[in-house]
N, C-alpha and C positions, 0 to 999 in steps of 0.2 A: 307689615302693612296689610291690612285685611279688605279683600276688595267691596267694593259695596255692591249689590243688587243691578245698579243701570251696568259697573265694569262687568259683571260675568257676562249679563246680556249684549253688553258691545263684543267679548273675546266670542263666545255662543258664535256671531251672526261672522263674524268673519272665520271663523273654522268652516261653518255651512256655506261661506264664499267659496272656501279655498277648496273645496270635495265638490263642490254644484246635488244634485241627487243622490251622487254615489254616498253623502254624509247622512242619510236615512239608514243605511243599511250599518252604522259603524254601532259595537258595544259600547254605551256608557251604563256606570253601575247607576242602582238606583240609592237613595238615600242613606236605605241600610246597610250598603253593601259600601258603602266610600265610608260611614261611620265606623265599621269594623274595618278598612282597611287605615281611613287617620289614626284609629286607637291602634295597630300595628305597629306603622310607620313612628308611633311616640313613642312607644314601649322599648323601638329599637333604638333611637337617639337620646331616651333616657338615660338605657344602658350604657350605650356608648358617650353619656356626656363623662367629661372630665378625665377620659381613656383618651381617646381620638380630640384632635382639633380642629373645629369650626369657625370660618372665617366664610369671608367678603359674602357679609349681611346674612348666612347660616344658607348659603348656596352652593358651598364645597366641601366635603370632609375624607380623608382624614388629612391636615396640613403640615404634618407634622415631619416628614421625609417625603418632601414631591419630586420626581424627576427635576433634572437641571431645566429642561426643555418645561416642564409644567409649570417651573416657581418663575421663569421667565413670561409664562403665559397671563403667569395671575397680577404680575407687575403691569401687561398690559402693554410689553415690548417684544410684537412674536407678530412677524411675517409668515406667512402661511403660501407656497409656491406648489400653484398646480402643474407638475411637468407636463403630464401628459392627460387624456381623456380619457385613458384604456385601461379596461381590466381583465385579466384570464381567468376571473372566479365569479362568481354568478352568488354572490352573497343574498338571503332572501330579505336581512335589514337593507341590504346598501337604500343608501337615498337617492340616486343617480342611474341615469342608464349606462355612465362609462362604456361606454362605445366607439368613443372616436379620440383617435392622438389626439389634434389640436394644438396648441400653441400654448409653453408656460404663462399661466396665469395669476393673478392675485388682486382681489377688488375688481375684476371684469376690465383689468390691463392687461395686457399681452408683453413676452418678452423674448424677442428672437435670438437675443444676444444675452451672454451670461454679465457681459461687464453693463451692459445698463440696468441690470437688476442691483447688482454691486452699485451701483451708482444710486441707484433707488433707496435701500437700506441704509447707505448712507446718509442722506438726504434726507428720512425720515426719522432717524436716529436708533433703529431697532437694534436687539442684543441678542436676538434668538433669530432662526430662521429654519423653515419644516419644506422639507421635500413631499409632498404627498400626490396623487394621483385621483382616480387611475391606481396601477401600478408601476410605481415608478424604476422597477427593475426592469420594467420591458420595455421603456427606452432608457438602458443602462450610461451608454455614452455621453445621452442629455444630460441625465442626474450628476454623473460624474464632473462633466465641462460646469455645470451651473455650483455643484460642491470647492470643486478647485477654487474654482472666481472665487468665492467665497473666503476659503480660509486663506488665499494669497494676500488679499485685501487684507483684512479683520483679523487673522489668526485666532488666538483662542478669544478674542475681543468678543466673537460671535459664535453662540453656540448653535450647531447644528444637526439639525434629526432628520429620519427618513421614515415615513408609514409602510410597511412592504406585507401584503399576506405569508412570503414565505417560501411561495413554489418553487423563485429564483433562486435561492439564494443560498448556492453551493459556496464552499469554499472559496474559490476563487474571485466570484464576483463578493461575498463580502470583506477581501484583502484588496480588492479594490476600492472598495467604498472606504478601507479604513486608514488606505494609504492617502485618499485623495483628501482624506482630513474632517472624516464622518467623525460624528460625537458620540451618536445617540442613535438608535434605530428601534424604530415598536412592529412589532408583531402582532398581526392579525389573526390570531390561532386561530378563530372562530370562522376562519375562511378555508381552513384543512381540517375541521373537525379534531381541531385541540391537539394535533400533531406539535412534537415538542421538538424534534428531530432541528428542524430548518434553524431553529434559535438556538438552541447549544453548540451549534458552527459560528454564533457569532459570539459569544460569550469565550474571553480572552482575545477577540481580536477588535473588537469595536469597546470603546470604552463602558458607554451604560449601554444594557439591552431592559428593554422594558416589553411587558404584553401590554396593549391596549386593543380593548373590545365590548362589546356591547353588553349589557349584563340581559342575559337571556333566559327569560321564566323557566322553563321547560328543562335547563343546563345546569343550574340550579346548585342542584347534587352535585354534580359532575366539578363544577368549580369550584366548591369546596375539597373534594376529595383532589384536587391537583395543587391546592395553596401549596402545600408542603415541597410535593414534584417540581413547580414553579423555582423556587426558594434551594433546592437543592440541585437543580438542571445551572443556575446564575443570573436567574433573574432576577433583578434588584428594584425592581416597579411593577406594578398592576393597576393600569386605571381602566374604569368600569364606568362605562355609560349607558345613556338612559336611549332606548327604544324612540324614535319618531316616526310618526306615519306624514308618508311622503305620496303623491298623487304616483312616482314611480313604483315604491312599494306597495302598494294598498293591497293590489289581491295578494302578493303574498301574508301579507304579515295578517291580512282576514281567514285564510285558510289557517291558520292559529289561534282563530278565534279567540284574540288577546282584549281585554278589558280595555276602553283610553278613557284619561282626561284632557278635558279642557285645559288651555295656556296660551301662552304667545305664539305655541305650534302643537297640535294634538299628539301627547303621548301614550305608550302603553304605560298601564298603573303598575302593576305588575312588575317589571323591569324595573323601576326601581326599589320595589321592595324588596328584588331578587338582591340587590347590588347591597342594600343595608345590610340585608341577612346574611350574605356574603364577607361584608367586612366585620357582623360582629360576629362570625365562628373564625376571624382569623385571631381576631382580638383574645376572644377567649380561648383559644387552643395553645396562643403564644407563638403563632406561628411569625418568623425574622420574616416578615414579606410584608413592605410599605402597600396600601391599598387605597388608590385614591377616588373617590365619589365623584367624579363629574358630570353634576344634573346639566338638564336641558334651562335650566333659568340661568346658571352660571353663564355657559357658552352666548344664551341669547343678550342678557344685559349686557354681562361685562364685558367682552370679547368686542360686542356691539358698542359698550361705549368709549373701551379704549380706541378705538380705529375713528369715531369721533371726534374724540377730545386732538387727538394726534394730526387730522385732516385741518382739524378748525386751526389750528397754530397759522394758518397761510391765507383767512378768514378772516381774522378775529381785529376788529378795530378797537381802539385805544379804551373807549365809552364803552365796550362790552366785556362780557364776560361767561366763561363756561357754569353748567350747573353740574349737577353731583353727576347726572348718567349721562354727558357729555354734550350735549346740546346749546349753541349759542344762543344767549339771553342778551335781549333789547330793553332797556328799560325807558320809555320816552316820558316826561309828564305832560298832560294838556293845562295850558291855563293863559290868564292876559299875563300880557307882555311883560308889563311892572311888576307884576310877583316874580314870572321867572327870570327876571333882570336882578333882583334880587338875591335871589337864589346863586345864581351864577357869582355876583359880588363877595358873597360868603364861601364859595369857593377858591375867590384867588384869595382872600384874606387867609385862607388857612395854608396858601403856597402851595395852592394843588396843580399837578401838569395839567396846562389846556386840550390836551389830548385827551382827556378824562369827561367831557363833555361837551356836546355840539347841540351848536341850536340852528333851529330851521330859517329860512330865510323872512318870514312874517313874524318869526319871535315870538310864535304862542306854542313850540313843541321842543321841550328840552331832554335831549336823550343824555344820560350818564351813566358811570360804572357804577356798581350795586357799593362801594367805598364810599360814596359821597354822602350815599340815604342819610348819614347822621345829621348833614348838615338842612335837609328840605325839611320846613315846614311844608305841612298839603292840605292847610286848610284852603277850599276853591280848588283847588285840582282834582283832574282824573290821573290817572296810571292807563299805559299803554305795555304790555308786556307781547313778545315775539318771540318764539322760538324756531331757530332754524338748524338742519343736521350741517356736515359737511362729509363730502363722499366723492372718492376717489372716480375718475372717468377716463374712456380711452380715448372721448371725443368731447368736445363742445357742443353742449345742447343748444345753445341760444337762447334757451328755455330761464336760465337761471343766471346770478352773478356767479364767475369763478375767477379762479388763480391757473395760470399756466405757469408749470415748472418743470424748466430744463434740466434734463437729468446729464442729458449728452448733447452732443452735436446732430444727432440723427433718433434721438427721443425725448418725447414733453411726456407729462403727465397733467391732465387735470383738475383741479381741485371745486367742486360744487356747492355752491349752499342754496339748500332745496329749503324751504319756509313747510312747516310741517301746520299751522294751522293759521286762521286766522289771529287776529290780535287777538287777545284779551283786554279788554275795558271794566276798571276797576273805577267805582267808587271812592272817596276820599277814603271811607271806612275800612272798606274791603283791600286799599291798600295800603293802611295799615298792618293790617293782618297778613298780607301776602309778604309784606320786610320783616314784620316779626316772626314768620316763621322760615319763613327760606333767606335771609337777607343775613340778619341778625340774630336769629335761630336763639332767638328767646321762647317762642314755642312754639308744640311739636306740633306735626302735622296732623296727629292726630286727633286735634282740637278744631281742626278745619271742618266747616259745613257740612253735613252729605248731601249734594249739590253738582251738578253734572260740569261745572265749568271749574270747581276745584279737583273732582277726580281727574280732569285734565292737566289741568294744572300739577298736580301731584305725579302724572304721567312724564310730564317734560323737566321738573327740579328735580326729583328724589328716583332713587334706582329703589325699584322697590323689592322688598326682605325677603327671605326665605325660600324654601324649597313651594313646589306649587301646590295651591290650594286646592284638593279634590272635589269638583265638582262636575 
């Protein structure tokens, strides 16, 4: 899906939000220098088509051996538990100031007790679940009590990882993590400068060790000449991600005078091409060592719209219905009373649950599930479409409708739905085209207008393709 001219200029004005002045001072290439980096970045997924596999909309590769904990991510069933707020390494990508313990987190809930997180997991129906930090070997006891919970509950039912740099992680304490019924633990090498020591103590006592780390321009060399070390040390995973510039990192990552683009978050350009070049000399050398790509458009979509789709489940009324990048859709018609009286009668004629569509109390506004569209004529009607998120809370705003869910006797969770735009008010014509392309997906969106209230539109149904577009 190729953005149009108003989308870059919308993504442009909120990067220059999210920096204030300090985004005058950031490298963007100029024309010629992002055309020479597109013909790169093709050249290298040319090579690599039909070698490596690419999946979910060509925003991950290679798919072909993911970590147990990665191919649970990409299912879109992966709890993510920050234990703590602290870190002993001073990384110059990290995104965060990691400074303070704090209190295990996840979706901006708190959880002081291991059995209401287990209750939580439950309750959500998740299959994976990641210890990350912070460091979360340095509050070891935490990770451990919150592990245990875990596989006491679930057993091997739920897979579970731990992010750790490495510094901790003698002996000891990873016979602890492996007793307490650890899966999986990734390693941050790029936080000990590619020290291999601290993961070869876990390799035979944790079942997968994997390195995950930021693929970094400058290291380049460096991590190609390790694939093999990697691989012969027992690492059985390598995933490599993309560079973002974060208001906390900024002056680091500009004393590196790193190229970015434009996206849903500004990243370095560079970092991912380090990561391509990276998987295709592992490709071609033959080296046994899975390499997996994970851009900054994967983690923002899909990560974002599983946790969506997952939240709306406690949201979601009979007359609605999810869209492809998780978003709850309203579909209301406007018109007199006698049409939509109609309409409605063609509905029970086909034995359809009345749960499937509500009409308002003046009887000129019929919301339904996108299943009925076969049955409405719309000649005299408008189309009302609504899109709203759903998003986890530690409190009640008042602000919006939600769901409270007891997890425990001494813990709720909230559940939110925040309305992301105004309506949209479609014409009879234009709502025709809006069920033929997302409804009934007889065509494609790329027959849609270019037109600032369809790129919207196309923002709230469709997740959109590919790796980001450099500009």
């Amino acid at each position: 899906m190729t953005l149009s001219v108003r989308q870059r200029d919308k993504i442009v004005a909120t990067n220059q939000r999210e920096f204030g002045e300090r985004y005058q001072s950031l490298k963007f290439p100029d024309n010629h220098a992002l055309q020479i980096a597109e013909q790169q970045r093709s050249e290298y997924l040319a090579e690599l088509h039909g070698t490596v596999v690419t999946d979910l909309l060509g925003t991950k590769l290679d798919m072909r051996k993911l970590s147990p904990g990665c191919k649970i991510c990409t299912e879109g069933n992966w709890s993510c538990l920050f234990i703590s707020g602290k870190c002993n390494c001073r990384c110059f990508y990290c995104p965060t100031s990691q400074d303070e313990i704090g209190k295990p987190t996840t979706n901006s809930v708190e959880f002081d007790h291991p059995a209401d997180y287990v209750a939580y997991l439950e309750r959500f129906g998740f299959a994976g679940a990641s210890i990350s930090g912070g460091e979360p070997l340095l509050t070891l006891e935490r990770s451990l009590a919150f592990i245990r919970a875990i596989k006491r509950r679930f057993g091997s039912g739920i897979h579970v990882w731990l992010y750790t740099n490495g510094t901790l992680a003698t002996v000891e304490t990873l016979s602890k993590l492996r007793d307490a019924g650890l899966d999986e633990i990734r390693f941050d090498i790029g936080a000990i400068d590619y020290n291999l020591q601290p993961l070869s103590r876990a390799v035979g006592l944790i079942p997968t060790v994997t390195v995950e780390i930021p693929a970094i321009p400058e290291e380049k060399e460096r991590m190609k000449c390790l694939l093999s070390e990697l691989r012969d040390t027992g690492v059985q995973h390598l995933n490599l991600h993309q560079l973002r510039l974060t208001p906390f990192n900024y002056d680091q990552l500009q004393a590196r005078n790193y190229r970015y683009i434009h996206g849903e978050k500004i990243t370095v350009l560079d970092s991912e091409l380090a990561a391509l070049e990276i998987l295709q000399h592992g490709i071609r050398e033959g080296i046994d060592l899975p390499i997996n790509y994970c851009s900054f458009p994967y983690k923002n979509r899909f990560q974002g719209g599983a946790s969506r789709r997952r939240n709306a489940s406690f949201l979601l009324h009979g007359f609605e219905s999810l869209t492809e990048s998780g978003f709850i859709r309203t579909l209301t018609l406007l018109g007199k009373p006698a049409k939509l009286h109609n309409i409605i009668s063609s509905f029970g004629k086909q034995s359809n649950a009345e749960t499937l569509w509500k009409i308002n109390g003046a009887k000129n506004q019929l919301t339904l599930h996108p299943s009925l569209w076969p049955l409405v004529q719309t000649d005299g009607l408008r189309l009302l479409v609504a899109h709203s998120g759903a998003y986890q809370k530690s409190s009640v705003s008042y602000r919006n409708p939600f769901s409270t869910i007891e997890l425990s006797p001494t813990k709720n969770i909230v559940v939110e739905r925040v309305k992301h735009h105004a309506d949209f008010e479609l014409n009879q014509d234009q709502a025709e085209l809006f069920a033929a392309v997302f409804i009934m997906q007889t065509q494609s969106a790329s027959e849609l207008p270019q037109q600032d209230m369809w790129d919207e539109l196309k923002g709230f149904e469709k997740t959109q393709e590919g790796l980001l577009e450099y500009f």
